[in-house]
C-alpha positions in Angstrom: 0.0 0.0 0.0 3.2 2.6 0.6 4.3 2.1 -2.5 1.0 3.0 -4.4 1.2 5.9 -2.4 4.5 6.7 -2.9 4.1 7.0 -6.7 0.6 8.8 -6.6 2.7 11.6 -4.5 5.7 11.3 -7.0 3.7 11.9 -10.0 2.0 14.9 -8.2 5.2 16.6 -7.7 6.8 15.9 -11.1 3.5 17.4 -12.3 4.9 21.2 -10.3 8.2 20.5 -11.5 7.8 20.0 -15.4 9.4 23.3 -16.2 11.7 22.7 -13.4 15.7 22.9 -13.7 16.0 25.0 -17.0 19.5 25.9 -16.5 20.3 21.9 -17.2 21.4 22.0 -21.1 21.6 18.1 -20.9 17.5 16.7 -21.2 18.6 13.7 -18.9 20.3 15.3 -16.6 16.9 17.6 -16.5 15.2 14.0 -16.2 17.4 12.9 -13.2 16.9 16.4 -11.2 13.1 16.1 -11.6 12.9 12.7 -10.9 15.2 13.2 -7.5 13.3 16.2 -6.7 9.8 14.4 -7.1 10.4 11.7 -4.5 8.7 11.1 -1.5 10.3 12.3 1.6 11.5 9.1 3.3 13.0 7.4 0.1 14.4 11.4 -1.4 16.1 11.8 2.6 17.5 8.4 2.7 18.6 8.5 -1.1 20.6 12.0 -0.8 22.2 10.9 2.9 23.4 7.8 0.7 24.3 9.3 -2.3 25.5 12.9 -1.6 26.5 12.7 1.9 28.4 9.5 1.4 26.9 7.9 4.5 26.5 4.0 5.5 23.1 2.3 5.9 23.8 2.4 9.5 24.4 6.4 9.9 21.3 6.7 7.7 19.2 4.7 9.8 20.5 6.4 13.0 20.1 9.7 11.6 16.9 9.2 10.3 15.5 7.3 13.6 14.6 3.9 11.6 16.0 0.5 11.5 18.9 -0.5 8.8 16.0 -3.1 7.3 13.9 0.1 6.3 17.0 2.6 5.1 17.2 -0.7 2.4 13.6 -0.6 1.4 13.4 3.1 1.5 16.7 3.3 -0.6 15.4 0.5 -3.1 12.1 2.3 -3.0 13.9 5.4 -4.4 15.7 4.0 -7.4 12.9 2.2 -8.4 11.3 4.9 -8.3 13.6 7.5 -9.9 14.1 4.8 -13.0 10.5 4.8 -13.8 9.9 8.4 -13.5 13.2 8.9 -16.0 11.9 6.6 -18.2 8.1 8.5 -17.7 9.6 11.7 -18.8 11.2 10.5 -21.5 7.9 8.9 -23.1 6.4 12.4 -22.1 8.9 14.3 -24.4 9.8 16.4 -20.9 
């Protein structure tokens, strides 16, 4: 049941952000940006302690106040997610 929700709230924010990020030149790098921006809040936190800050499952998890098991689904959750909503935009001509 999350996850329905998680991608009825995704597609609601790509939605706002359609003309977002116009100083990208590159259209997937546009994609990408959009598709980060549009995730839920649990799986968009997780995803940028991971991949900007660098962190480990475990700091995540700790700074986040959930378990390690849920910093996995969340993270798997998000790049599930941000794939499809790439590949979305792309069908869409964004």
């Amino acid at each position: 049941m999350r996850w329905y929700l998680y991608l009825l709230e995704q597609r609601i924010h790509e939605a706002f952000l359609r003309n977002a990020f116009p100083e990208y030149e590159q259209p997937e790098l546009r994609r990408l940006a959009r598709a980060i921006y549009s995730l839920p809040y649990l799986p968009n936190r997780a995803f940028c302690l991971w991949r900007f800050e660098g962190l480990r499952y475990e700091q995540i998890a700790e700074r986040m106040g959930i378990s390690v098991r849920r910093v996995e689904k969340e993270l798997g959750c998000a790049m599930g997610m941000i794939v499809r909503s790439r590949d979305r935009q792309e069908r869409k001509g964004w």
